[in-house]
N, C-alpha and C positions, 0 to 999 in steps of 0.2 A: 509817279508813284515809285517806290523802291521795290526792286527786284524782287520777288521769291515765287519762290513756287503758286501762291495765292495772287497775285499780280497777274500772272501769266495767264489764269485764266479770267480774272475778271476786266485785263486788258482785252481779251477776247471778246467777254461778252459785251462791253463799250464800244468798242468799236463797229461790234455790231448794230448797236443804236444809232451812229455817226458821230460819234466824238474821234479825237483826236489822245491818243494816249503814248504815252511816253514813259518808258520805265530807265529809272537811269541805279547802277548797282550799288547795295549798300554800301559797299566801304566807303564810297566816295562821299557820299552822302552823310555819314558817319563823323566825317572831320568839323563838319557844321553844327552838330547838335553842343548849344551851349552852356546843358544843367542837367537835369539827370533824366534820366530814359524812362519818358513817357506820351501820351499819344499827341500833345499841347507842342513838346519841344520837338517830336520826329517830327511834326506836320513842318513848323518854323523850318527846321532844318531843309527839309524838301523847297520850301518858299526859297533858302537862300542859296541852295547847290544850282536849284533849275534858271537864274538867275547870269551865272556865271557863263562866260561865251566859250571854256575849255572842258563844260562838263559831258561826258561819253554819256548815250544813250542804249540800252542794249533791244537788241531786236527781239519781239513778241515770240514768243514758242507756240507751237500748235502743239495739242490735246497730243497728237501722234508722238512727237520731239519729247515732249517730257514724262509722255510713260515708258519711251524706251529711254531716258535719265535715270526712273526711277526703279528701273530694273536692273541695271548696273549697277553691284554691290559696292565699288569703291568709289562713286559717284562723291560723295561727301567726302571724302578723308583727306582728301586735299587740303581742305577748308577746318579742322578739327585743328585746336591748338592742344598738340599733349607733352608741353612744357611742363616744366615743377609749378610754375603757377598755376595750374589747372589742378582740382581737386575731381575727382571722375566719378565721385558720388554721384549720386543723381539728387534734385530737390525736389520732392516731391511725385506728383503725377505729370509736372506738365515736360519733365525728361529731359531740361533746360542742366547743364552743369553751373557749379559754381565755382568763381575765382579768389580764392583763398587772397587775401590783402596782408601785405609787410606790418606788423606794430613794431614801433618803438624808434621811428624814423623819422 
């Protein structure tokens, strides 16, 4: 699976069953997807990252590890791109930004 917040615990709860789970981190993941972002092409892309014999795995967080993540206010800013590309509207409700695209190019 790909990393996030939602992974981390449902790695948990998997693993509790006895499965074997493996979360390896979006960017990587990211360089495979080969059409436009959705649940058909992210799956493929996992299919073809987990596949590769240099791809990093990242290690499962406990319940404990990511509430104190997510209590650390600059926990995300690392990860914010607030480049000119980036428009800081918000779209909608689901509070996802969006990426203003070049015409005329």
């Amino acid at each position: 699976m790909e990393a996030c917040a939602t992974a981390h615990y449902w790695a948990r709860e998997l693993t509790k069953l006895g499965h074997k789970v493996r979360l390896m981190p979006a960017k990587d993941v990211k360089a495979y997807v080969k059409r436009n972002k959705n649940d058909a092409a992210d799956a493929e892309a996992i299919c073809e990252a987990v596949r590769r014999p240099t791809m990093r795995f990242v290690r499962i967080k406990s319940a404990e590890q990511q509430g104190q993540l997510m209590q650390h206010p600059h926990a995300r800013s690392a990860d914010c791109d607030s480049g000119p590309a980036v428009d800081q509207r918000v779209a909608g409700a689901s509070g996802r930004t969006r990426h203003r695209g070049r015409k005329g190019r």
